[in-house]
C-alpha positions, 0 to 999 in steps of 0.5 A: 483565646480571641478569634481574628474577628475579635482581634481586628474588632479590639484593634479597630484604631491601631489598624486604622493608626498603620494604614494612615502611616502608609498613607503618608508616604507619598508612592506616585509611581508617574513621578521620577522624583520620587522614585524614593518614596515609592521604595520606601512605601514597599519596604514599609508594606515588606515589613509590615507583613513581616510584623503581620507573622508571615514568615518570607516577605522581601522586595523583588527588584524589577528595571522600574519599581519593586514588587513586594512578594510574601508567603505563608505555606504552612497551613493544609489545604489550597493556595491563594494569591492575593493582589493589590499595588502600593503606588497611587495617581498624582494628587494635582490639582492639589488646590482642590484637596479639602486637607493635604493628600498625604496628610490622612484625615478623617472626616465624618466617618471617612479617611481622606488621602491620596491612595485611601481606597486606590489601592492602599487602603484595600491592600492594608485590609489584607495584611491586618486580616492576615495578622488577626489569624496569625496572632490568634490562632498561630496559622492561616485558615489556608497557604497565602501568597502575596503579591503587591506592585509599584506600577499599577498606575502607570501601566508598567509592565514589570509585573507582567514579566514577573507573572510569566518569569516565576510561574513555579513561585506564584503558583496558587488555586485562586487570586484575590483582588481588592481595588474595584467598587462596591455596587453603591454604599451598604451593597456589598458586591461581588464584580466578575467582569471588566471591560477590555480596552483598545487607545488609538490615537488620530492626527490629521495634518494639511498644509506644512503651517497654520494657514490665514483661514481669509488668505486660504480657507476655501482652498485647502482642507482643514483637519480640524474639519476633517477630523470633525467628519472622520469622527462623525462617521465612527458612530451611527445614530443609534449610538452604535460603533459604525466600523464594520466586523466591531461586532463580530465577536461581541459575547451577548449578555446573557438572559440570566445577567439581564434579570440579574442587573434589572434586578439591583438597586439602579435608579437611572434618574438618581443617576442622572442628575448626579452626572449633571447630565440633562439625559442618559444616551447610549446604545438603543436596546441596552439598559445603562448598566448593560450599556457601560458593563456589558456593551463595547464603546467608543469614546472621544477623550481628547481633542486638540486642533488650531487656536483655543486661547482668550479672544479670536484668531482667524487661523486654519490649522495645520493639524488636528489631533484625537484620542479615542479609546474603545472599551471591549468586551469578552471575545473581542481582541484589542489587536484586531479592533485596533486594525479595524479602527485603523481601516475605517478612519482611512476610508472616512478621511477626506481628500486633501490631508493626510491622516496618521493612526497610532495604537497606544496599548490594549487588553482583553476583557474579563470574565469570572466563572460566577459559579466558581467555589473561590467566588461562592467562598467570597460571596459567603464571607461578604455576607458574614462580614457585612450582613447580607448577601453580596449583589453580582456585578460587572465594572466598566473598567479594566484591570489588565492584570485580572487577564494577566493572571487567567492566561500566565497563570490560568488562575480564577480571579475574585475581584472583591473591592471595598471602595465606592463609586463616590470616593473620588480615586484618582480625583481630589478628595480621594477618600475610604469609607471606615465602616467598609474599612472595618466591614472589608476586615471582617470579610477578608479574614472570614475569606480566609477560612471560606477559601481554606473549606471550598477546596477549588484546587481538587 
């Protein structure tokens, strides 16, 4: 009889043959129009489990797109909740696509398309490893649950509601996570942390129109200047965040996590220069990984103010707009960094405008217990199905349904992702490694029989 491994490893081009398929449906949620395809992408993923041996897959209605919800029970021992979503980004500009985005093509050992590792891709890898022990030994290492949402990328809050609303369904002893990175190509990574997220948004407005910058200038304020000076005073020269309390609750890094992040394969140079940048700039006293994995930023994202067209108009605007988010991390609360936030631009405005601050949206940051057993289980399996021992990371971005599931759920999360940083998610050109296509087979299937022998949930 063949094992999992060995039926994933005899049906390396039919795996790849499914995900391509899905591929093709072209799920982008942000987009009314296809309200349909994205329907259509979960019932083709509800199906596939159903195909894959699971006994119960189904399509949960919400007011925006639906949820896919599988399970299989019959098995001893613990539960795992596994994650992902099917919709993906828009694939504009289109024109940059070396090959169509929902037309799947490999090239040189990588499979090109929109949602080929964000988060397609990593969600197929899951459904396959569940299939390989279902076909080979009639039953899963452990009792799996399975839950893949439609709103990822557009920040939906459906699944919220669905965490809090079926707490009885969903319960479980651990979940597990593949849509982040790998440290760097051929470093299998394990990321036990994310940065938590506050967006504002600041508009500064003089007189009721634009303003002949000879007739006027020199006798009102601009906001576009004044917004210049507001944002100036948001930094000090240290490249640290100037709004008094930012700090107050920053968690610091530990000593063990210093030596461990010095420790990885990082070359800040190799780094620079593929950015473009003629230096690296951040925080003084942080290395760059602690600066963008363990610090708390603010960053200017977007700035519109007066005339930016061909050639020149001597005009004075009538407003200026910023938008500005601020990364967070462990014990800072986006709520009150966004007053914080609020207070300080106020005090910063000059006279003669008025200044409106507008919060967007907000979560926490995140943090996994790296000694964990669900995160040893997950380390031994990247090990088995890659070769060597995973390397400890943090990522600077967010996932908000990582704390979704800590505090609706009280569940540990293990974020073991297959992508890497250079396979353009969200860009054109998005594309999958299928040697961590094939290795992130191996090592889901073999988390499956970790997870079932760690026991978290005694």
């Amino acid at each position: 009889m063949q094992s999992p491994i060995e039926y994933l490893e005899a049906r390396r081009e039919e795996n790849l043959a499914g995900l391509m398929q899905f591929l093709r449906i072209p799920s982008v949620s942000t987009d009314p129009a296809r309200r349909e395809d994205v329907r259509a992408a979960a019932r083709f993923l509800c199906d596939a489990l159903l195909q894959a041996g699971l006994p119960r897959s189904e399509i949960v209605e919400t007011p925006g797109h639906p949820i896919v919800f599988a399970e299989d029970l019959r098995a001893e021992g613990p539960t795992l909740l596994v994650y992902g979503h099917y919709d993906v980004q828009p694939e504009e500009p289109v024109e940059l696509w070396t090959s169509p985005p929902f037309e799947p093509e490999v090239r040189d050992g990588e499979l090109y398309a929109r949602g080929a590792v964000d988060d397609k891709g990593q969600v197929w890898l899951h459904v396959k490893a569940l299939e390989a022990w279902l076909h080979t030994t009639g039953r899963l290492p452990c009792k799996v649950k399975v839950v893949v949402e439609g709103e990822e990328e557009i920040g939906g809050s459906n699944l919220s509601a669905f965490l809090r609303e079926r707490r009885d369904l969903l319960r479980a002893d651990a979940v597990l996570i593949s849509d982040s990175p790998m440290f760097e190509r051929g470093v299998p990574s394990l990321c036990y942390g994310l940065r938590g997220m506050a967006y504002m948004e600041v508009t500064v407005r003089g007189a009721g129109s634009d303003l002949h910058s000879g007739s006027f200038g020199g006798a009102v304020a601009n906001p576009a200047q004044a917004l210049a000076t507001i944002l100036a005073g948001l930094k000090d020269g240290a490249h640290r965040v100037a709004i008094p309390g930012f700090y107050d609750r920053v968690r610091e890094i530990t000593a063990r996590e210093r030596e461990a992040f010095a420790a990885l394969p990082f070359d800040a140079d190799a780094y620079r220069r593929a950015l473009g940048v003629p230096e690296l700039v951040g925080e003084e006293g942080f290395s760059t990984l602690e600066r963008v994995w363990a610090r708390p930023t603010l960053e200017v994202n977007g700035l519109l103010a007066g005339f930016t067209g061909e050639g020149t108009k001597t005009v004075l605007p009538a407003s200026a707009m910023a938008k500005v988010s601020m990364r967070l991390v462990p014990d800072q609360d986006w709520e009150e960094i966004a007053r914080l936030f609020r207070s300080r631009v106020l005090e910063l405005a000059p006279a003669g405008v008025v200044v409106d601050v507008r919060t967007h949206h907000g979560g926490k940051a995140f943090l996994t217990d790296i000694d964990h057993p669900a995160l040893r289980a997950a380390a031994r399996a990247l090990e088995r199905g890659f070769g060597s021992p995973p390397v400890m990371i943090r990522e600077g971005g967010s996932i908000p349904v990582a704390v979704d599931f800590r505090e609706e759920l009280k569940l540990p999360v293990v974020l073991m992702g297959f992508g890497t940083p250079d396979e353009n998610a969200h860009a054109p050109d998005e594309h999958l490694s299928l040697e961590n296509f094939h290795g992130g087979l191996r090592t889901v299937s073999y988390f499956l029989e970790e997870f079932a022998a760690c026991a978290p949930g005694s």
